[in-house]
N, C-alpha and C positions, 0 to 999 in steps of 0.2 A: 546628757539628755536622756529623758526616758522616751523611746519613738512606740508608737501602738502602730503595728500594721494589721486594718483589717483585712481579711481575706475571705475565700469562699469557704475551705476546711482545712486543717493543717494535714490532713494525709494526702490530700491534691498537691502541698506544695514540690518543686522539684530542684534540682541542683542547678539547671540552667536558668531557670527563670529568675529576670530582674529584682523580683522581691527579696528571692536568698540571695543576691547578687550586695543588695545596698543592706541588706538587716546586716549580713557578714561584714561591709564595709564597717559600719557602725559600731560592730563591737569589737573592732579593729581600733577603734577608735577611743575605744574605752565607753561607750553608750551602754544604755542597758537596752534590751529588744525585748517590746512586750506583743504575742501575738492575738489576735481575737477571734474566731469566728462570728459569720454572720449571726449564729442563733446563739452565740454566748454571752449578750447584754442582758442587763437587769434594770428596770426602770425603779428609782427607789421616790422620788418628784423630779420637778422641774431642772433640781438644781444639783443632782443627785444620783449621777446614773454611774454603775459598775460593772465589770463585765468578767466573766470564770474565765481566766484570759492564760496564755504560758507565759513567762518570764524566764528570761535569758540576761543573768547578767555577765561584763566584762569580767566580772573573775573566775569566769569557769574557762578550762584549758580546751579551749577551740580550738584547731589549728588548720582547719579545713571548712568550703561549704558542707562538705557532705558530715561532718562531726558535727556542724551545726542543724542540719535536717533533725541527725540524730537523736540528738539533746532536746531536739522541738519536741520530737515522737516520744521522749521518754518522762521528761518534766511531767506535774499532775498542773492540772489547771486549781488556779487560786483566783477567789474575790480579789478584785484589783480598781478602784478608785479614781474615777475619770479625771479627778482635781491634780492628780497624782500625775497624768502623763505631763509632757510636754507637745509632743507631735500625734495626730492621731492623721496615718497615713491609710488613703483606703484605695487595695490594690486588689480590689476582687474583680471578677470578670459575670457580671447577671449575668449573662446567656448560658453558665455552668451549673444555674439553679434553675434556669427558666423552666424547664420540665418535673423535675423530682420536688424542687421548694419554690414554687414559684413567688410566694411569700417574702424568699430571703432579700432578695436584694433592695427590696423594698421597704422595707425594714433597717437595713444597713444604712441606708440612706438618712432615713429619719432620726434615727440613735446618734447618727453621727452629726445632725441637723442639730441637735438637741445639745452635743458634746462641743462643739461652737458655740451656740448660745450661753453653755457657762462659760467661756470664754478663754476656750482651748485654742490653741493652732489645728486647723483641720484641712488635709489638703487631699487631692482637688479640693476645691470647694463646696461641699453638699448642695448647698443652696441653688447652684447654676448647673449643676452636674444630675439637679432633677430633671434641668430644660435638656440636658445634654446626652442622656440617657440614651437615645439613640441615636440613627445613623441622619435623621432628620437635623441634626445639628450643624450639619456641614452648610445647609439652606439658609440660617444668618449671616451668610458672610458672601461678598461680595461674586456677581453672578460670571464675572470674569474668571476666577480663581476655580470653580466646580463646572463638572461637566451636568450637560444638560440632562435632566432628572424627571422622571412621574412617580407618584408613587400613589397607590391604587389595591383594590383587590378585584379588579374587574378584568378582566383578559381584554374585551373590545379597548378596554382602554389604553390598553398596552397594545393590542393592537396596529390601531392609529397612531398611537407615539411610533411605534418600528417603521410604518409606512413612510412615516414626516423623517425620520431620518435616514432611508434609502439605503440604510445598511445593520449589520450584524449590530444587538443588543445586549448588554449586561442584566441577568435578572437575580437579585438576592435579597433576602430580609431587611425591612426595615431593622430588625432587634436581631442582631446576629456577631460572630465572634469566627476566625480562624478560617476563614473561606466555605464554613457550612454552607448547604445550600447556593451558591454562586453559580450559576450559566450562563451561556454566553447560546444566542438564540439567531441562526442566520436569516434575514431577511428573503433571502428566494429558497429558505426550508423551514418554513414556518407551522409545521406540522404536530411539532412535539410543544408549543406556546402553552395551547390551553391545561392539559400535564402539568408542564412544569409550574407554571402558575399557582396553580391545585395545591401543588406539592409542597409548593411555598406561604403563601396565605393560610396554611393550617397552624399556620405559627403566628397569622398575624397581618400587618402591610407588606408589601411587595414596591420595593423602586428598580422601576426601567432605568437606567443608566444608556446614557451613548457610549459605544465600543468608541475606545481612543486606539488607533494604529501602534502607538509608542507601547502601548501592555505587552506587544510579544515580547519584548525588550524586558520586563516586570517591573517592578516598582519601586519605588523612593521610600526607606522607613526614617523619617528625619527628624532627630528631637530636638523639643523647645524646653527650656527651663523657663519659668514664668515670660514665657512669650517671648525669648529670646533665644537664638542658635548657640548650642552647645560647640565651642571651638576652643580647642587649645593646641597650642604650640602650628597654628595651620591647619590643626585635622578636624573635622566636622562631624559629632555623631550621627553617624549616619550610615545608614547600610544597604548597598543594591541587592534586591532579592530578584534571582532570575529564576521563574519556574522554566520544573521538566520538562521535556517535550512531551507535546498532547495535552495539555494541561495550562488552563489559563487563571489558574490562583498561585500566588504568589508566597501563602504562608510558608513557611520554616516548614513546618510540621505536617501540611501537603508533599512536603517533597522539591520546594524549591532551595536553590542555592546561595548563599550569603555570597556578596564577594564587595571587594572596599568600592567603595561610593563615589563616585566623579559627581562635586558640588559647584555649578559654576555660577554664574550671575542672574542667569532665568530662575536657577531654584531659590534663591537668593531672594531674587525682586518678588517672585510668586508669594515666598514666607512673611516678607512685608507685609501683602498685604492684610495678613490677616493676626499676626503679631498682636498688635494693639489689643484687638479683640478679645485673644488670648488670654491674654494679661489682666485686662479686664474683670473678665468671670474667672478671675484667682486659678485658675490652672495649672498649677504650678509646673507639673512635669508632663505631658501629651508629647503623640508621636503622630505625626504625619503620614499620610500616605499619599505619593507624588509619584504621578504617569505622564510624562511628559508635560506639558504646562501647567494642568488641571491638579488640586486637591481629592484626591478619591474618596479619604475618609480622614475624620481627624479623632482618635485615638485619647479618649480622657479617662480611662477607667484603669487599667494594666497596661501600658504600654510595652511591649515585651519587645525582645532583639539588642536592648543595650550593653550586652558582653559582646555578643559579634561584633558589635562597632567597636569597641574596644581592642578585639583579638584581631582583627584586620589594619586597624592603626595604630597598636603597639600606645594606646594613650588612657590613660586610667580616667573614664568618665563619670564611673561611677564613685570614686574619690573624690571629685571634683562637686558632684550633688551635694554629697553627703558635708563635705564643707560648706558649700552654699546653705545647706539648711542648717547646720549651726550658727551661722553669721543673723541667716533669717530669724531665727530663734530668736537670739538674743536680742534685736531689734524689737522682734514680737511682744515678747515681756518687759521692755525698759521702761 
């Protein structure tokens, strides 16, 4: 196969992230790995688009992620032929352009809209992944499964949301990545609201979230392969992130701690319900975020953490995609 992963820029990418995780898989595999940047497409027509992309193929002597970073950084970009790929995977994260190219990911989307329409495999889905673009996504899916939400740029409003639920608030970006911007707002210290508010709405909408007691606990990062739980041999990708003390974000990269995943039948029945859905708008790989009963966020763009789940279960998941999407492939094109 030849796999396109777009991405945000190839000097962002890093050793631990999923993307060099499954490209490494893949030319493990004997694939070729072709990379793109957001602003390295060429619109030639309709039918027609190329992009100054890196190629990486299986006959060059890898033998590590990090020989593979390498090889990315030193390759020259070449005109590369969108008829040409096979998969064109888009693992960028917008909120990493949202200030310097606000343009990019917006754009990624379309080119990659377009690379579907000639009638590529393109995964996520571009087409749902515009509905899906933010955090407002979680709100098509059943009112059971998400915790109770406002989303506003008015402080009164949030306000009276804090009031009506008698206790501490979650407040973060609509359009946001990595636990930016995230607080948590007590209801009998309501002092610092209209601030933080401020602070957040410069960027855009603001969702109130209800504080769920189980967050001290952290959170559930749980993947779905086209709407379906990643399990082999028993183990579940899946990763409990417990933040440090003082600190109520949960990212990796905050300062929380990975540690192996206790998956039992709530988290199980919860993912039911919203599977289908899933699957549905072509999703093919998302990552969950699960606080006790409730859905936090659901994760369609980079899903990141799937080696931790991996290194704490001792189960190769990312092997397991990466054949999964060969199987899908060859389906694709029959």
């Amino acid at each position: 196969m030849n796999i396109a992963f777009l991405i945000n820029q190839t000097h962002k990418e890093e050793n631990g992230f999923t993307t060099t995780l499954l490209a490494y898989e893949a030319l493990q595999r004997g694939h070729t790995v072709i990379y793109i940047g957001l602003a390295d497409f060429v619109y030639i027509d309709d039918r027609h688009v190329e992009a100054h992309a890196r190629v990486i193929t299986a006959d060059r002597a890898i033998g590590s992620k990090e020989e593979l970073l390498g090889s990315l950084r030193r390759v020259e970009k070449r005109r590369y032929n969108m008829t040409d790929i096979d998969v064109l995977w888009l693992r960028f994260d917008p909120v990493m352009d949202m200030y310097n190219r606000p343009w990019a990911a917006a754009m990624g989307l379309q080119f990659a809209q377009l690379i579907k329409y000639m009638g590529r495999l393109v995964i996520n889905d571009p087409d749902n992944l515009v509905q899906a673009s933010n955090k407002l996504y979680l709100e098509n899916f059943p009112k059971a499964v998400r915790p109770k939400t406002l989303v506003t740029r008015f402080v009164s409003d949030i306000q009276t949301f804090m009031e009506a639920q008698g206790d501490k608030i979650i407040l973060k970006p609509v359009k946001g990545s990595g636990g930016k911007n995230v607080f948590m707002i007590a209801a009998d210290a309501p002092q610092n609201l209209k601030q933080t508010v401020e602070v957040i709405a410069r960027d855009g909408y603001v969702i109130a979230q209800e504080y769920l007691p189980e967050a001290t606990k952290g959170d559930l990062r749980f993947f779905l392969l086209e709407g379906e739980p990643i399990v082999i041999d028993g183990e579940y990708a899946a990763v409990q992130r417990v933040q440090k003390e003082g600190e109520i974000r949960s990212n990796i990269h905050q300062g929380a701690t990975a540690v192996k995943a206790q998956v039992d039948n709530n988290v199980l029945r919860l993912v039911e319900q919203v599977s289908g859905k899933i699957k549905e708008d072509g999703m093919y790989l998302v990552g969950l975020d699960i606080v006790g009963d409730k859905i936090m966020e659901i994760n369609v763009y980079s899903p990141g953490a799937l080696g931790l789940a991996s290194q704490l279960t001792g189960v190769d998941f990312v092997g397991h995609i990466i054949q999964h999407l060969e199987m899908k492939v060859k389906g694709f094109y029959r």
